[in-house]
KOLSE-644124 format. One record per residue: residue number from 0; x, z negated, y negated of N, C-alpha, C in turn. Coordinates in nm, 3 decimals. Example, Ala and Ser with C-alpha at 12.3 -4.5 7.8 and 13.67 -1.06 7.14 Angstrom:
REM residues 2
resi / n.X / n.Z / n.Y / ca.X / ca.Z / ca.Y / c.X / c.Z / c.Y
0 / 1.319 / -0.780 / 0.569 / 1.230 / -0.780 / 0.450 / 1.320 / -0.780 / 0.330;
1 / 1.285 / -0.708 / 0.225 / 1.367 / -0.714 / 0.106 / 1.290 / -0.787 / -0.003;
REM end
This chain:
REM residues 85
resi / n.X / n.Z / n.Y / ca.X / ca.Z / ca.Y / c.X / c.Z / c.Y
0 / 7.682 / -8.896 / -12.269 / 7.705 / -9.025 / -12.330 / 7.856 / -9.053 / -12.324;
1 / 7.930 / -8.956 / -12.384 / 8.058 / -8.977 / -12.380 / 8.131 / -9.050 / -12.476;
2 / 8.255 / -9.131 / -12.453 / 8.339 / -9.178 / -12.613 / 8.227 / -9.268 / -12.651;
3 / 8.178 / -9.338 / -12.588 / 8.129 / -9.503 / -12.670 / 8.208 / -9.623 / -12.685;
4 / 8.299 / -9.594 / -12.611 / 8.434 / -9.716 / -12.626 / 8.518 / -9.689 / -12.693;
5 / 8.574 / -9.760 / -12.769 / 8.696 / -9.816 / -12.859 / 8.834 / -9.804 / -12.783;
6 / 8.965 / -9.732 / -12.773 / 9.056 / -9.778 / -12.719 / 9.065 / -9.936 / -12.666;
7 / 9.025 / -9.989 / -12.747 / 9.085 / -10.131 / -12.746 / 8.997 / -10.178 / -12.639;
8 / 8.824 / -10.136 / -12.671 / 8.737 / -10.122 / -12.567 / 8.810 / -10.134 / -12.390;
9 / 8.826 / -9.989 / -12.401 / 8.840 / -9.979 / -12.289 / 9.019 / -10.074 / -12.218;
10 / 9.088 / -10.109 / -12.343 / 9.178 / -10.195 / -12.299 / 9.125 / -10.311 / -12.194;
11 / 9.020 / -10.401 / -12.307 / 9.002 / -10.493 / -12.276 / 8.891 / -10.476 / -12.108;
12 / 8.825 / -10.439 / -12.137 / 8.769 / -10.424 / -11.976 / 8.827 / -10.338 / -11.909;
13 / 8.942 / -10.290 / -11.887 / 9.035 / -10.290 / -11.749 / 9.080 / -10.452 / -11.748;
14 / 9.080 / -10.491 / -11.847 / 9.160 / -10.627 / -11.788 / 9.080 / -10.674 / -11.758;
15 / 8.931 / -10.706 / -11.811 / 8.814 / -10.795 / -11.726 / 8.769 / -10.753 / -11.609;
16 / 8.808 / -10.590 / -11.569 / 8.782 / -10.560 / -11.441 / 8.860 / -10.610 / -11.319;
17 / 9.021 / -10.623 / -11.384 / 9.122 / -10.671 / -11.304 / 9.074 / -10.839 / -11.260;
18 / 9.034 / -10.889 / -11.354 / 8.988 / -11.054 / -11.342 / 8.851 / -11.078 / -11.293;
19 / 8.788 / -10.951 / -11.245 / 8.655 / -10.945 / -11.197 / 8.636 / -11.058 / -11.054;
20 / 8.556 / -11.178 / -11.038 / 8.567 / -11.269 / -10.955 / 8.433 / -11.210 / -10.842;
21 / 8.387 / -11.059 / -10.869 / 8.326 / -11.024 / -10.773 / 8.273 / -10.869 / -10.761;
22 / 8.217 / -10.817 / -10.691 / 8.227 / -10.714 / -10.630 / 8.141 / -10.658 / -10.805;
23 / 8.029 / -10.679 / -10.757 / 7.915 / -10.664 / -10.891 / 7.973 / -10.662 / -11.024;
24 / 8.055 / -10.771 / -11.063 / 8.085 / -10.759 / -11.175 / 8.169 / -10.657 / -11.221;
25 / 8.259 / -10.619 / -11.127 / 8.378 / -10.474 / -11.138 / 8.306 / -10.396 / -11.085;
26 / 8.209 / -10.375 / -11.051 / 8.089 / -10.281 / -11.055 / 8.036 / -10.219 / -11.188;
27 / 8.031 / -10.328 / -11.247 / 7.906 / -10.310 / -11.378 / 8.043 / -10.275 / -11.463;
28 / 8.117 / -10.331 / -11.476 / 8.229 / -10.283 / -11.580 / 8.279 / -10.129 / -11.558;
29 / 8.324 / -10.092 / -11.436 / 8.331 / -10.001 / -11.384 / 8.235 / -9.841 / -11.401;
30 / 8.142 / -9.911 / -11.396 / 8.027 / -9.790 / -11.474 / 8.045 / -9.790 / -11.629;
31 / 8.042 / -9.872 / -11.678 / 8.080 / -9.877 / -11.872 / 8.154 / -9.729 / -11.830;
32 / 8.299 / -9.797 / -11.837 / 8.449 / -9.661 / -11.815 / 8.379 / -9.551 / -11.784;
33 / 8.317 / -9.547 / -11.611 / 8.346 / -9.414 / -11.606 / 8.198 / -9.341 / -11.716;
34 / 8.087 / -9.341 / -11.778 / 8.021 / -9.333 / -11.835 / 8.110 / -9.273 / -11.954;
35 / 8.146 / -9.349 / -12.008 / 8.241 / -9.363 / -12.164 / 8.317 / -9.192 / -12.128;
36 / 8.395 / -9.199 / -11.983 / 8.488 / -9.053 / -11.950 / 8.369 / -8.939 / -11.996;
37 / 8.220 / -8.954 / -11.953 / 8.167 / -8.773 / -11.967 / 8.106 / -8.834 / -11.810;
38 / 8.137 / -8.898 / -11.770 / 8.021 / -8.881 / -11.585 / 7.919 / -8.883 / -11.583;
39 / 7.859 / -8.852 / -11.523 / 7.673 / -8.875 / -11.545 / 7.620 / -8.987 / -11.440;
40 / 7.527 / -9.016 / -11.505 / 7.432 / -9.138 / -11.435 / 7.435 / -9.088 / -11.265;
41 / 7.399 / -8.994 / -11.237 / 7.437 / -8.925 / -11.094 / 7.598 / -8.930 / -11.009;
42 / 7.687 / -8.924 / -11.157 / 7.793 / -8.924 / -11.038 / 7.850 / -9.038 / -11.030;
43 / 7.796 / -9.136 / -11.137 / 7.877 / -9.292 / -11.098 / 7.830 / -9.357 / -11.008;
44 / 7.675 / -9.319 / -10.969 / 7.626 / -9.355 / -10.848 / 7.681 / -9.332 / -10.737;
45 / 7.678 / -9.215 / -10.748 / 7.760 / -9.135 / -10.589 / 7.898 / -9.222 / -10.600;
46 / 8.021 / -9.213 / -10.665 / 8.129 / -9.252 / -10.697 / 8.098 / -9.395 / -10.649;
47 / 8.056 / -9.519 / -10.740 / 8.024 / -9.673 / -10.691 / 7.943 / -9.728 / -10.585;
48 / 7.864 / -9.593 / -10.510 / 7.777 / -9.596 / -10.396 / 7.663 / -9.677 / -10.429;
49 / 7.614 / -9.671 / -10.564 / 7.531 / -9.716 / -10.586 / 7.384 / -9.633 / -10.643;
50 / 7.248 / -9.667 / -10.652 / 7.220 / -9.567 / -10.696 / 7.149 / -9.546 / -10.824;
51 / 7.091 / -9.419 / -10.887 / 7.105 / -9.410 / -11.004 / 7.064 / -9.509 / -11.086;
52 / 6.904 / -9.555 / -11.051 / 6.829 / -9.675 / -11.115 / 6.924 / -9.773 / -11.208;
53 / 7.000 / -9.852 / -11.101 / 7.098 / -9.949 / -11.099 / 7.199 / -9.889 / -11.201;
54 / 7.251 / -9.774 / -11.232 / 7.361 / -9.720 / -11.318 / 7.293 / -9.746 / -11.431;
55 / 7.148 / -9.644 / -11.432 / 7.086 / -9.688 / -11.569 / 7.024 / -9.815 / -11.637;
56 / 6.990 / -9.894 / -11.543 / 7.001 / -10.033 / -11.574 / 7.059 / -10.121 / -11.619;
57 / 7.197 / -10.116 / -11.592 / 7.295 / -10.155 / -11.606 / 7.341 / -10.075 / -11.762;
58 / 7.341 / -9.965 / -11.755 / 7.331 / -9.907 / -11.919 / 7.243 / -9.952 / -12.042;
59 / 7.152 / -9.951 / -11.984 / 7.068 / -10.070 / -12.077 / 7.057 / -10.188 / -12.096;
60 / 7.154 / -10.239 / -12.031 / 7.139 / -10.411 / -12.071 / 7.254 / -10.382 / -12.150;
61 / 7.383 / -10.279 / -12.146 / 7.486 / -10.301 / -12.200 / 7.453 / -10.278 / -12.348;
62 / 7.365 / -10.177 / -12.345 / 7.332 / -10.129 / -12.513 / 7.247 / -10.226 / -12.558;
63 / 7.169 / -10.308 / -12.499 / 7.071 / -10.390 / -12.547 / 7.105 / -10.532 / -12.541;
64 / 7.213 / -10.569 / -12.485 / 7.275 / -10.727 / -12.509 / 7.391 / -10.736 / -12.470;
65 / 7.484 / -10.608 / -12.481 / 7.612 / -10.605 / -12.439 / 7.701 / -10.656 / -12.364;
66 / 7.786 / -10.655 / -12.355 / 7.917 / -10.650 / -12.188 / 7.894 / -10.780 / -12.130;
67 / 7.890 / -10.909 / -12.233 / 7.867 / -11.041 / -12.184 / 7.718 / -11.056 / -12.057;
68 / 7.606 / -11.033 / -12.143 / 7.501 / -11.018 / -12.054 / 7.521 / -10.915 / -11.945;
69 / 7.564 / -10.821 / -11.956 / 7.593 / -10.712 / -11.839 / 7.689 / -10.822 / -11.714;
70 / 7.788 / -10.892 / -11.767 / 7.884 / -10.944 / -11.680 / 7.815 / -11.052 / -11.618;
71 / 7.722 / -11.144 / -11.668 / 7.637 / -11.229 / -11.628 / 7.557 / -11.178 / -11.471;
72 / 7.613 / -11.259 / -11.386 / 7.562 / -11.241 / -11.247 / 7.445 / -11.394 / -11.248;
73 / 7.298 / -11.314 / -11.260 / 7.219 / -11.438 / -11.260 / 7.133 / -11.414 / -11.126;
74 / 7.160 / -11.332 / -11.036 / 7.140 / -11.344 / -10.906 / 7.103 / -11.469 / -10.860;
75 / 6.978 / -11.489 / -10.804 / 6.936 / -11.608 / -10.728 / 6.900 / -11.554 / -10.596;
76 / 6.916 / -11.581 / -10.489 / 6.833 / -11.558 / -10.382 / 6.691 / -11.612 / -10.341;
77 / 6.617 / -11.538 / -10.295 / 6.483 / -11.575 / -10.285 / 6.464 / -11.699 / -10.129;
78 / 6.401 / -11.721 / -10.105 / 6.361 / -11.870 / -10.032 / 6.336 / -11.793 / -9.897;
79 / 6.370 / -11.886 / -9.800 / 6.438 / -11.841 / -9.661 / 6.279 / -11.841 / -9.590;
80 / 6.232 / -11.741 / -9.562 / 6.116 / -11.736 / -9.517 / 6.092 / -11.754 / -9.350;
81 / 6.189 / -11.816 / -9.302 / 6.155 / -11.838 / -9.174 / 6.105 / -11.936 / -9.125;
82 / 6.012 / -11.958 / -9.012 / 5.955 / -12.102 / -8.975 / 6.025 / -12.150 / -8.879;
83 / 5.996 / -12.271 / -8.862 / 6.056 / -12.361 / -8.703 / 5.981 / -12.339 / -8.631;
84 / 6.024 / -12.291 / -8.494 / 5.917 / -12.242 / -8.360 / 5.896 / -12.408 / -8.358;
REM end
């Protein structure tokens, strides 16, 4: 899945990576690039320490509602399951 970005492409998200306000989000941008170079779903994992699932996941939201929705951190945390002794 090599060469899916545009020069200009890949202009512009180094700069949204540089302005990335969190780990995740220069995560997810970060896989676009190295993807776009020739890497495989295997080595951006290894490389971002993340694992493959998550690479390809993240590949599919990009092809299926592109960089905006990819950049969208809609992370909620789930409800604090502890009781009061």
């Amino acid at each position: 899945m090599e060469n899916f970005l545009s020069e200009q492409q890949i202009q512009q998200y180094r700069i949204f990576h540089r302005k990335a306000k969190n780990k995740r989000e220069a995560d997810k941008i970060k896989t676009m690039l190295l993807l776009n170079k020739g890497y495989s779903y295997q080595q951006v994992a290894e490389i971002l320490l993340l694992d493959d699932a998550t690479i390809r996941r993240y590949m599919d939201i990009y092809q299926n509602q592109g960089l905006e929705a990819l950049r969208a951190d809609d992370y909620e945390g789930g409800a604090c399951q502890l009781s009061a002794l």
